[in-house]
Every structure is written in structure tokens, then in C-alpha cells.
C-alpha positions in Angstrom: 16.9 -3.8 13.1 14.1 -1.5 12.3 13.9 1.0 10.0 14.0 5.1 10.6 10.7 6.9 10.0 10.0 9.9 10.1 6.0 10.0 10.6 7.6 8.2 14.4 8.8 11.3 15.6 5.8 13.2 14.7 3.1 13.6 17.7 -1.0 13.1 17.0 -2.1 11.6 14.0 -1.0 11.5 10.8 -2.2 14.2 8.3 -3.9 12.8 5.6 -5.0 14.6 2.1 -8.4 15.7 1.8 -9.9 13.2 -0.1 -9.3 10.4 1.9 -10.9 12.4 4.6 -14.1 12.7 2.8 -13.9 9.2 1.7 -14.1 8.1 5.4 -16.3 10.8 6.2 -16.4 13.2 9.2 -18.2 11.5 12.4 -16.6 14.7 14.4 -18.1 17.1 12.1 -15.5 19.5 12.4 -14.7 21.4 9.2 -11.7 20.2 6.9 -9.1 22.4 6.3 -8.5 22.5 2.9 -4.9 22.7 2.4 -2.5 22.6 -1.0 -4.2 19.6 -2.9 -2.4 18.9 -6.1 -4.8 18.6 -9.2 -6.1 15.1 -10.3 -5.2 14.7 -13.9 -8.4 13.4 -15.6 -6.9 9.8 -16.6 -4.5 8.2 -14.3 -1.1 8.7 -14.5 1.5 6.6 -16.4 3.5 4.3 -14.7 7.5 5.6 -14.7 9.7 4.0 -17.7 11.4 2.7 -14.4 8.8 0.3 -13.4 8.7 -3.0 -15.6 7.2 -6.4 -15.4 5.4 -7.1 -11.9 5.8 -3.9 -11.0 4.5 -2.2 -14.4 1.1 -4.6 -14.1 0.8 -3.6 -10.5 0.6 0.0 -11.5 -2.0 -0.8 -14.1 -4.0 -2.3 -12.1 -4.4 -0.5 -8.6 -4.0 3.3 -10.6 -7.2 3.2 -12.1 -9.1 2.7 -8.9 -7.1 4.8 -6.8 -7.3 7.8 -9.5 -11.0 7.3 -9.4 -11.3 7.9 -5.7 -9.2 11.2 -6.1 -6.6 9.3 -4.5 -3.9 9.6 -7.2 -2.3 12.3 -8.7 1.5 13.5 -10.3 2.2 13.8 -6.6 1.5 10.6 -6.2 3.4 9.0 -8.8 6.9 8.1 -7.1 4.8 6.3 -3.9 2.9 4.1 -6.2 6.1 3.3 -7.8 7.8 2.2 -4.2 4.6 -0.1 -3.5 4.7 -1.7 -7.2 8.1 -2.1 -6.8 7.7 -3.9 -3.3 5.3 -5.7 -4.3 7.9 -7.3 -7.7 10.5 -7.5 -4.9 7.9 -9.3 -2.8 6.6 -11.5 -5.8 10.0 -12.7 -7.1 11.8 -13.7 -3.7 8.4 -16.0 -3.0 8.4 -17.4 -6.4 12.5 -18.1 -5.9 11.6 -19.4 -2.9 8.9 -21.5 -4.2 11.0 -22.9 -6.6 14.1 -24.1 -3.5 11.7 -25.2 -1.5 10.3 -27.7 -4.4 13.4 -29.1 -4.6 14.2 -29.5 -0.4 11.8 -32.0 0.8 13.1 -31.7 4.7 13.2 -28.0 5.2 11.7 -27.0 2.3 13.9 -24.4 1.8 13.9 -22.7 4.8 17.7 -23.3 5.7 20.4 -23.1 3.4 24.4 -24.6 2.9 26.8 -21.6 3.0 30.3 -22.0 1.9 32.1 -23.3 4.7 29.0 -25.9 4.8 27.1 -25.1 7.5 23.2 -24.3 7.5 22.0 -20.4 7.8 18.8 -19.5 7.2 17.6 -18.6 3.6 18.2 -15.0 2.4 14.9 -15.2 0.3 12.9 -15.0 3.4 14.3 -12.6 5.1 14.2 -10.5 1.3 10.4 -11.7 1.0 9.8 -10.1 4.8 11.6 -6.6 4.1 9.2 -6.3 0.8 6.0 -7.2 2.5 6.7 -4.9 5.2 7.3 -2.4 2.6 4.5 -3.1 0.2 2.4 -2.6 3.7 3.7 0.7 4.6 3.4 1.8 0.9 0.1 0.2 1.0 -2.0 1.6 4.3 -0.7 5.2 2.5 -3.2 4.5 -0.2 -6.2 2.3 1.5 -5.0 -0.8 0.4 -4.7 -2.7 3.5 -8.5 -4.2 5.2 -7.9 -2.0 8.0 -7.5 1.3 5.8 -9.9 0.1 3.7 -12.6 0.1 6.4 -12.1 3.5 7.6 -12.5 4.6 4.2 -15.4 2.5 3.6 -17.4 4.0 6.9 -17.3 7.5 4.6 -18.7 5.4 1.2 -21.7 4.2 0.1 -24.6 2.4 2.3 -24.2 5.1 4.8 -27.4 5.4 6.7 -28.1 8.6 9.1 -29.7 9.0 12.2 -31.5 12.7 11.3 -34.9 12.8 11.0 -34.6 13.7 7.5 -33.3 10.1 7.0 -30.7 9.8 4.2 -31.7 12.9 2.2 -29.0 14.8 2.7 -26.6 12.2 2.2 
């Protein structure tokens, strides 16, 4: 069963904020509306009291590089919270799993004895499936994912024009 989303019903592209945009640069050259941006705090924001353990250490380390690409602001606070907490979710039901599987050298821990006796499947993968695919959706949102990554990465460094006045105006 798959989930509702929204950005589905949406024709063209997605919007995405301004910064992103000149991360990745502009090979159409047309000019970027500059609509509401919220303003970047000048440290990275805190993680919520919510978040703990996996989820806290996530936060502190993935906020400082997506606060220095203008990439994370207050705004931005409660979707980096859903991705740390996927990726806890994500962490724990592998480690579980891990741990099963150590002790089922057959099926390593794939299939499971319910109460009535018979096998079913293992709830831990199905729990470690839902988190990934949440951790990715949170992820692409912020360039995590290689395939972001490399559209922003065309806009970033090395960039090497074709002009005649070479990389001067780079």
C-alpha cells in the first residue's frame, strides 16, 4: 500500500528554495524568482528536545553542512527532525534484526513463529523498509541522496565555462 503525497498531485516540477537552485546552478539561464526565503540563523539550529539518541547524533552531524550550504534554517527544523528520526527507526529495526538473525542460522531471521505456530515473515523488515523509504524521501528534500547530490554538485565548484572569457566570471 503506498503512501498519499501530496507533491503527486502537483503537475511540472517540484519548487525548490533558492538556494538549492544556485547550488546546482542555472544551465537555462533564466532568472530566479526570488520568493519568501526564511532567514539562515548564523549557527545551525538545535536539534528539538524530541530527538534523542540516533536521531540526536544524526542531527549533529548532517546540520552543520546543510546550514553551511544555506540549506537549513528554523523552517527547516521539523524536516530534519522526520529524516533523523527515520533514519533511528531505520538503524534500530536493522540492529534488532541483526541481532534475530545471529541467532537463526536457516533463515536468518527472515521468517518468524507467530502464535498459532506458523511462519510469517518478520515485522522488522518490513519496519526497516518503511524507514528507509522515509529517510529517502526526507533525504532527496535536502541533497542527501547521490542523485540529488549531483545536480547540486553540477552548480559547485570545478565548474569550467565555455565563454571566451574562460572561468573569470565564475
Amino acid at each position: 500500500m503506498s503512501r498519499f503525497n501530496l507533491a503527486d498531485l502537483m503537475p511540472g516540477p517540484r519548487p525548490m528554495p533558492v538556494a538549492l537552485k544556485l547550488l546546482r546552478g542555472n544551465p537555462g539561464k533564466r532568472p530566479l524568482k526570488r520568493g519568501f526565503e526564511p532567514p539562515q540563523p548564523p549557527l545551525p539550529p538545535d536539534p528539538p528536545e524530541f530527538l534523542a539518541g540516533d536521531a540526536r547524533e544524526e542531527w549533529l552531524r548532517v546540520a552543520p553542512g546543510l546550514h553551511l550550504f544555506g540549506l537549513l534554517t528554523e523552517g527547516d527544523v521539523m524536516p530534519l527532525a522526520g529524516y533523523c528520526a527515520s533514519f533511528a527507526r531505520w538503524k534500530t529495526a536493522l540492529e534488532t534484526f541483526d541481532r534475530v538473525a545471529a541467532g537463526d542460522p536457516v533463515m536468518h531471521g527472515l521468517l518468524v513463529k507467530w502464535s498459532e505456530g506458523q511462519p510469517r515473515s518478520n515485522p522488522l523488515v518490513r519496519i526497516a523498509a518503511e524507514a528507509a523509504a522515509d529517510m529517502l524521501r526526507f533525504a532527496s528534500e535536502f541533497g542527501f541522496t547521490p542523485a540529488a547530490r549531483s545536480r547540486i554538485a553540477a552548480g559547485v565548484g570545478g565548474q569550467t565555462s565555455n565563454s571566451k572569457f574562460g572561468d573569470l566570471l565564475l
